[in-house]
C-alpha positions in Angstrom: 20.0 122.8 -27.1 19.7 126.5 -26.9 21.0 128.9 -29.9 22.1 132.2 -29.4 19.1 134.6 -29.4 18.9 138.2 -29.7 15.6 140.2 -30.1 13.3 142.8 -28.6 11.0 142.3 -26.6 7.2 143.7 -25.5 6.5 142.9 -21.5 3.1 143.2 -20.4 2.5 145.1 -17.1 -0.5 145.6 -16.4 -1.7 148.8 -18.5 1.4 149.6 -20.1 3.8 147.5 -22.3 7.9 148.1 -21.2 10.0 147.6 -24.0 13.3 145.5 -23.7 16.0 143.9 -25.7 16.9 140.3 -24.7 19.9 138.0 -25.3 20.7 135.1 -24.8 23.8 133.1 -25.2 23.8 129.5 -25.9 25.8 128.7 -23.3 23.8 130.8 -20.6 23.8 129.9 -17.3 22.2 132.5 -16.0 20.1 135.9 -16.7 20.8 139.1 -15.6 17.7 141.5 -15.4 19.0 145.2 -16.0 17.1 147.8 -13.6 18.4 150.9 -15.1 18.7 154.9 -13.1 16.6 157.7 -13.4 16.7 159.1 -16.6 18.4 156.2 -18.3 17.6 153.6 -20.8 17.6 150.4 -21.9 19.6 151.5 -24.8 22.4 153.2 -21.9 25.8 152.6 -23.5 27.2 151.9 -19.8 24.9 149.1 -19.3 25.0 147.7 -22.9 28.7 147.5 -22.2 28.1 145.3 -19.3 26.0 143.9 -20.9 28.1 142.2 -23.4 30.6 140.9 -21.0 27.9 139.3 -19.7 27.0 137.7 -22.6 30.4 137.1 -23.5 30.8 135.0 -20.1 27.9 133.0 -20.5 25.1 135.2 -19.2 22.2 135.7 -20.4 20.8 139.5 -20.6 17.5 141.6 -20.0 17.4 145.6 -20.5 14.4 146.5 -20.0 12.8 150.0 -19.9 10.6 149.7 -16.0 9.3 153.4 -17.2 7.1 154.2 -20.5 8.7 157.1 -22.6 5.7 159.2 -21.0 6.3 158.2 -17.1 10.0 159.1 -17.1 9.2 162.4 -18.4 8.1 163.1 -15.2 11.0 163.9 -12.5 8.8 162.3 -9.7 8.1 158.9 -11.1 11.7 158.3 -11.8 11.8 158.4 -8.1 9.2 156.1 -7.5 10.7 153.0 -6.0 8.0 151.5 -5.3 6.9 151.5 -9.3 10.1 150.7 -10.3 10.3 147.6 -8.2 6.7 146.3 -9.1 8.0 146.4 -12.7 10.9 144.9 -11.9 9.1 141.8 -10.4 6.5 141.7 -13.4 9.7 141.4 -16.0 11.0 138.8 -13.4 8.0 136.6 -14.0 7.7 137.2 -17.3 10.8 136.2 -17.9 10.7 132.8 -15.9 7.4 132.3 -18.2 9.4 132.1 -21.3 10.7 128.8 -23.3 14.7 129.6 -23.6 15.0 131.1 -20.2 13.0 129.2 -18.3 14.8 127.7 -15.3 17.8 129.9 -15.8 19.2 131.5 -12.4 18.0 135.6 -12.4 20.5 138.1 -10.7 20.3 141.9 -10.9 21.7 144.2 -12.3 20.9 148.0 -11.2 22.2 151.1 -11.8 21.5 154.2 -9.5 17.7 154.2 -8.4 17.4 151.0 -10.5 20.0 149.8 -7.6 16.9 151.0 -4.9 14.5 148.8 -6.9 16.9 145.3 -7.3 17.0 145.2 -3.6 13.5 145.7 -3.3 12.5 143.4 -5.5 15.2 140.7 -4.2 13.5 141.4 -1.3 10.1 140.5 -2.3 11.4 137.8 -4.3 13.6 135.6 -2.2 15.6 132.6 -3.5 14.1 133.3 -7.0 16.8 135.4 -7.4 20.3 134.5 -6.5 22.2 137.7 -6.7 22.4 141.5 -7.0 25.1 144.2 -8.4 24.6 147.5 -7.8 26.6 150.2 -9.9 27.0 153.7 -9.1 23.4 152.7 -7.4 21.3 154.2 -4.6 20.5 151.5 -2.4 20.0 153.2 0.7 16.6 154.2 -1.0 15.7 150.7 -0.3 16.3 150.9 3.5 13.3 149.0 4.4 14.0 145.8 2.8 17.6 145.7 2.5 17.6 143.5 5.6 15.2 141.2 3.9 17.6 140.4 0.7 19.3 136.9 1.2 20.8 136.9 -2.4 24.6 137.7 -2.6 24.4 141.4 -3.3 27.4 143.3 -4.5 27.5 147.4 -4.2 30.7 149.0 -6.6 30.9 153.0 -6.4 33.2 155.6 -7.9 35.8 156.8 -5.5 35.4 160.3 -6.6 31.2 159.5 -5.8 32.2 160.9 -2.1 28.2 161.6 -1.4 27.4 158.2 -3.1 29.7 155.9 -1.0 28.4 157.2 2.2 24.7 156.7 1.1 25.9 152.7 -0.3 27.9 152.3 3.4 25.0 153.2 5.2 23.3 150.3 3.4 25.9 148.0 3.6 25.3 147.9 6.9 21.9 146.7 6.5 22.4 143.8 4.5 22.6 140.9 6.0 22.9 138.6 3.0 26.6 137.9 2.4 27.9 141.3 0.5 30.8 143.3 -0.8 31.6 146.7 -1.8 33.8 147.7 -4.2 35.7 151.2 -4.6 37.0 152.3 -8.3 40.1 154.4 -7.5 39.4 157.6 -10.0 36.0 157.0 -10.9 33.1 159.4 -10.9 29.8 158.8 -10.5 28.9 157.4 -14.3 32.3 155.6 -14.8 33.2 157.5 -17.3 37.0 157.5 -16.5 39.3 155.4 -18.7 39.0 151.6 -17.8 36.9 152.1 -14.7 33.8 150.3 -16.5 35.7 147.7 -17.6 36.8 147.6 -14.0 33.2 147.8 -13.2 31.8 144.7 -15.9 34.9 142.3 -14.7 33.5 142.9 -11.2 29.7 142.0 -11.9 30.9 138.7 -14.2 32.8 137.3 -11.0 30.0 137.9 -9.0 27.5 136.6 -10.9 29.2 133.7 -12.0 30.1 132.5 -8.7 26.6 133.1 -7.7 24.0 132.6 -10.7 
């Protein structure tokens, strides 16, 4: 039976270590890996508020920095999908190598670039992952293998994000796995408006519930 578990965590990846903070309910039935944007953290309130609903449905969660402190000083690695999405598959398999979420059912969660990097890595990863939220995300810079995703994948976006949703419909249309996208009426591109993250985290539970 597992117990509730909350603790930081070191990853291994290659020559760096990417520092993360896991939970775990004891009901899980699932884990969410967090791919965070450019710039961002694993200690973003926006995603740790997610994050918690998450937890709070059942869900087991992973934030996990995919940058050192010393690559996401610089602008142009932030931008590198590529990195980001190797990363994200190394914290994948690490976290299918460990005892209490072991055979647990891995969606995504990611937030602008991060959003670029969960479809790659989906991508790359097939039916080890079983589905995908994007928030606010740029998943048009994952063009290339957006076709390739056959997880779920859901896309939300700020209705005031006019640049945004054009980039996310121009995905959509790639995506072949089944999909959805999901415009907050009043909300800008970091959800800060009042109850339009909520909005956001009742969105991602559903999906991942139905789908984890």
């Amino acid at each position: 039976m597992k117990t509730d578990l909350r603790q930081e965590v070191s990853i291994p990846a290659h020559a760096v270590v990417l520092e993360g903070a896991l939970a775990v309910p004891s009901n899980a039935q699932g884990i969410v890996l967090f791919a965070h944007g450019s710039g961002s953290s694993r200690y973003s309130p926006r995603n740790n508020f997610v994050a918690e609903i998450l937890q709070a449905g059942g869900i087991g969660t992973l934030l996990t920095d995919l940058l050192t402190k010393e690559e996401d000083l610089v602008y142009e690695t932030r931008f590198n999908i590529e990195l980001l999405t190797q990363r994200l598959l190394m914290v994948t398999e690490w976290i299918q190598n460990q005892k209490i979420t072991q055979g647990l059912p891995i969606g995504y969660f990611g937030a602008s670039t991060g959003a670029a990097a969960a479809l790659n890595a989906a991508a790359v990863a097939g039916s080890q992952v079983k589905a995908v939220v994007s928030r606010g995300g740029r998943p048009d810079l994952a063009k290339q293998k957006a076709a390739e995703v056959i997880a779920p994948v859901l896309l939300i976006v700020g209705g005031k994000d006019d640049v945004v949703i054009e980039l996310n419909q121009q995905a959509y249309e790639l995506i072949a796995s089944p999909k959805k996208m999901v415009i907050v009426p009043g909300a800008t591109h970091l959800f800060e408006e009042s109850g339009t993250l909520d909005e956001v985290a009742s969105l991602a539970t559903d999906w991942f519930k139905t789908y984890l």
